[in-house]
Structure formats: C-alpha cells, structure tokens
C-alpha positions in Angstrom: 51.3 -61.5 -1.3 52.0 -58.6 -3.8 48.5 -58.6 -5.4 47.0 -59.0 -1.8 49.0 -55.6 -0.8 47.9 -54.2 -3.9 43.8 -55.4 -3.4 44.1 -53.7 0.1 45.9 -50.5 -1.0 43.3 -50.2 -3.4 40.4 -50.4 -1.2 42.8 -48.1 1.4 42.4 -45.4 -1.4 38.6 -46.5 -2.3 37.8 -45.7 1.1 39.6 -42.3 1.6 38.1 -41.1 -1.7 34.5 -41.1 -0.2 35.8 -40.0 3.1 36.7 -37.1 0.4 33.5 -36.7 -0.9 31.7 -37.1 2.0 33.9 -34.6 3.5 33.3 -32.1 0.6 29.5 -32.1 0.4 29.7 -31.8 4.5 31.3 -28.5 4.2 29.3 -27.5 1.1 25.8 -28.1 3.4 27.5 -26.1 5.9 27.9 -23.0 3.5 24.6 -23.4 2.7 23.0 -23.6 5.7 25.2 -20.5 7.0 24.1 -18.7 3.6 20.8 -19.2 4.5 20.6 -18.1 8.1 22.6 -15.2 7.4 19.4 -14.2 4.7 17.0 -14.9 6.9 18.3 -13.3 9.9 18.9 -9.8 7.5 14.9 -9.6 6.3 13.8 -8.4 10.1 16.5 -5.9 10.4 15.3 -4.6 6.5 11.8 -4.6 7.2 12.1 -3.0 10.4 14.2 -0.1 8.9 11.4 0.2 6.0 8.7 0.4 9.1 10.6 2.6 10.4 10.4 4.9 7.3 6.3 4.4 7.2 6.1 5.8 10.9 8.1 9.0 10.2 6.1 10.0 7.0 3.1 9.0 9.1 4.2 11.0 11.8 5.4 13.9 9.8 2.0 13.6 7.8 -0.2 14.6 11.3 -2.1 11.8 10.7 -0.4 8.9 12.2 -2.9 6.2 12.9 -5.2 6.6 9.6 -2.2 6.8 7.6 -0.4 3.9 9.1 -3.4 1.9 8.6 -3.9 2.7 4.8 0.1 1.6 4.3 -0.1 -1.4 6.0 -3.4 -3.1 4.2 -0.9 -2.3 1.2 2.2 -5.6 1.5 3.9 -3.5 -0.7 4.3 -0.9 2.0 7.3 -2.2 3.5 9.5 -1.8 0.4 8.2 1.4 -0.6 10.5 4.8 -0.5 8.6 7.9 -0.1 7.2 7.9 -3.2 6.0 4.8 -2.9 4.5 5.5 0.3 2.4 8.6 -1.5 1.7 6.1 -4.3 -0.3 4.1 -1.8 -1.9 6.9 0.1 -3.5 7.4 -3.2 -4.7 4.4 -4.1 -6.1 4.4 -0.6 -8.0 7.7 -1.7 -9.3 5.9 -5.0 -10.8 3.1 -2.8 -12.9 5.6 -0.3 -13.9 7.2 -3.3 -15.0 4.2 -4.7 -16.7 2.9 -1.6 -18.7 6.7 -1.6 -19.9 6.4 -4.8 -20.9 2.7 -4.7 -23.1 3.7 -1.3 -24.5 6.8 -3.3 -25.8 4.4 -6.2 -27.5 2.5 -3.7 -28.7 5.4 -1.9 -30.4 6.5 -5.3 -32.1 3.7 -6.4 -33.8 3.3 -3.0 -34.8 7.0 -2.8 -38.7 7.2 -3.0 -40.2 10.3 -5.0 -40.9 13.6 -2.8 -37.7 13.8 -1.8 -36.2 16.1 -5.2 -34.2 18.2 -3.4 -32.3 14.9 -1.8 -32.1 13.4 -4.9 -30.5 16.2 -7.0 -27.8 16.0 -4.5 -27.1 13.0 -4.6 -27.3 13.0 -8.0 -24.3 15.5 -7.8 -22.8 13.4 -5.7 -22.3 10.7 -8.3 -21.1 12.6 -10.7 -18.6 14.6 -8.8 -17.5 11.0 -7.2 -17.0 9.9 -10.6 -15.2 12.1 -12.4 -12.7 12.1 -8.9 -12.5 8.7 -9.9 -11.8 8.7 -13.5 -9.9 11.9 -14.3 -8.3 13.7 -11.0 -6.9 11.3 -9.4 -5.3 9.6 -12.1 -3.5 12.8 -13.0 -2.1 12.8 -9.0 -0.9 9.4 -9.6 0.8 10.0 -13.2 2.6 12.9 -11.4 4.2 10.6 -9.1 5.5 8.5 -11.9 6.7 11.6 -13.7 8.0 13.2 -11.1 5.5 16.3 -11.5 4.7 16.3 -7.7 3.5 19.8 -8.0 0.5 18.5 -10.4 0.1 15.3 -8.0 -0.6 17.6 -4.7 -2.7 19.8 -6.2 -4.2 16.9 -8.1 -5.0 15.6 -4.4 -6.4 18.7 -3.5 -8.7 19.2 -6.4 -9.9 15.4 -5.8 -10.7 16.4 -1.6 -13.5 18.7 -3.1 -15.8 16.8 -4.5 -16.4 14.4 -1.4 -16.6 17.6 0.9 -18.8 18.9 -1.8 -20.9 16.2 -1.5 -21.5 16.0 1.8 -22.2 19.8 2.4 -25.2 19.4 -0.4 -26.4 16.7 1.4 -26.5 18.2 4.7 -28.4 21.2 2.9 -30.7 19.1 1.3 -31.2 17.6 5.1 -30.1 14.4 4.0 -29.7 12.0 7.1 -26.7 10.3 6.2 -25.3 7.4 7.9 -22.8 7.4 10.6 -20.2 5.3 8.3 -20.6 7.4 5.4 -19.7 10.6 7.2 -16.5 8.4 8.7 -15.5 7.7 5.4 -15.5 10.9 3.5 -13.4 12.0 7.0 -10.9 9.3 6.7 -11.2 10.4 3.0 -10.3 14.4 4.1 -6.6 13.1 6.5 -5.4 10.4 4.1 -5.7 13.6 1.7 -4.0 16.2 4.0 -1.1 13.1 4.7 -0.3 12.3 1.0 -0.5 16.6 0.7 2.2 16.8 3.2 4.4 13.5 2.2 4.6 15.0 -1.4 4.8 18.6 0.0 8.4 17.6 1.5 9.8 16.0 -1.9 
C-alpha cells in the first residue's frame, strides 16, 4: 500500500511538473507575441513621422511634387534626416544628367552631315554633361559628407549650368529637340533649386 501511495505521488508530481513547463513556455509565447505586435505596430507611426519630414523639406523646397517624387523612388528616403534627404536629391540630379547625356550620344551618332552648327552643339553638350557628371557633382556630394554645405550648394549651382547651357546652344543652333528632353533638363533645373534651398537652411 505504501509503494502504491508512493507510485501515485510520483506520477502526482510527474504530472504537475509539465503542467509547469507547459505553463512556462505558454507565458514565454505570450511575451513574444506581445514583443512582436508592439514592433510592428511602432514601424507605421516611425515611417509616418519620417514622411512627414520628406513633405516639409519638399514643401519648404517650392517644389513639392518633383521633389517628393525623386525621394520616394529612393527606399532609403524614409530613414533619411535632412541631410539625407539632400543626399538623395543629388543623386536624383546625377541620374537626369546621366539620362541627358546618354540621349545626346545617340543624338550624335545619328546626326547626318550639313548640319555643323547642330553638331558642334551637341558636341558641347557632351562634354559639359560629362564633366557635370564626373567632377561637379561629386564635389556637392563630398560636401554633404564633410559637412562643407557651402561647397555642396554652390557645387549644385555650378552643375545646373551646363544642362541650361546646353539647351540654350541647341536652341541657337535651331536644334528641334524632343518634348522629353526639354522635360528633363526642367525637372533637372527644380530638383536643383530644391536641394539649393534644403541645404540653404542647414
């Protein structure tokens, strides 16, 4: 009768042992699971405060709808400070500027002879466009990181010549350009004026 007592007691604390357990890793999953709603529900309220950021410089920039377009085809937008968001403006510069000259290399090699005056231009045009490229901008993006923003405006300014440059030869030379290219080098002209401004206030 004794050993039985003692078989059942054993089981008795067998059983309460995983009740234990089971009991342990219930609350542990709960922990968890409120860890990770409390995360998740915090990332909309983040992001929205980092939009909100992106539509004041945009605002305060006079150019709301191209700039807000440039930062958003950038993800990294969201988590960007102000700095950040001039970083981007930039590199939205170096990609017009890169689309301008690409559409100037075709331009050329399809230019048929008798037209010298049209091709001197754009022959300008790619080399201005290039050296925007290679050696202005860079120097407006190295004064972000250095915190020269003096250098990086003016950098910006400087770089917003050659593509108005370019078009004003063209137009001399009574080059019909196309509707897009004209679009771009004025995209090119308020993402310029926006970064100005953004950087102006640092």
């Amino acid at each position: 009768l004794i050993q039985i007592n003692q078989e059942n007691l054993t089981k008795h604390q067998q059983q309460k042992s995983v009740g234990n357990c089971l009991l342990i890793m219930m609350m542990m999953m709960i922990k968890y699971v409120m860890l990770t709603l409390v995360v998740i529900s915090s990332r909309p309220i983040s992001i929205y405060a980092e939009k909100e950021l992106m539509i004041r410089e945009c605002h305060n920039a006079g150019v709301p709808t191209v700039c807000m377009q440039c930062l958003e085809s950038d993800p990294a937008s969201v988590r960007a400070d102000t700095v950040g968001i001039a970083g981007i403006l930039i590199n939205c510069l170096d990609s017009h500027l890169h689309t301008l000259s690409n559409n100037i290399k075709k331009l050329l090699s399809k230019k048929e002879k008798g037209h010298d005056a049209i091709k001197t231009a754009l022959e300008g045009c790619k080399k201005d466009l290039s050296e925007a490229i290679t050696k202005v901008l860079p120097v407006a993006r190295n004064g972000l990181k250095t915190g020269d923003y003096d250098k990086a405006g003016q950098s910006i300014k400087l770089a917003l010549d050659f593509p108005l440059k370019c078009r004003n030869n063209l137009q001399t030379s009574k080059f019909e350009f196309s509707l897009a290219f004209s679009q771009t080098i004025s995209i090119y002209a308020q993402l310029s004026d926006a970064a100005m401004r953004i950087i102006d206030r640092f």
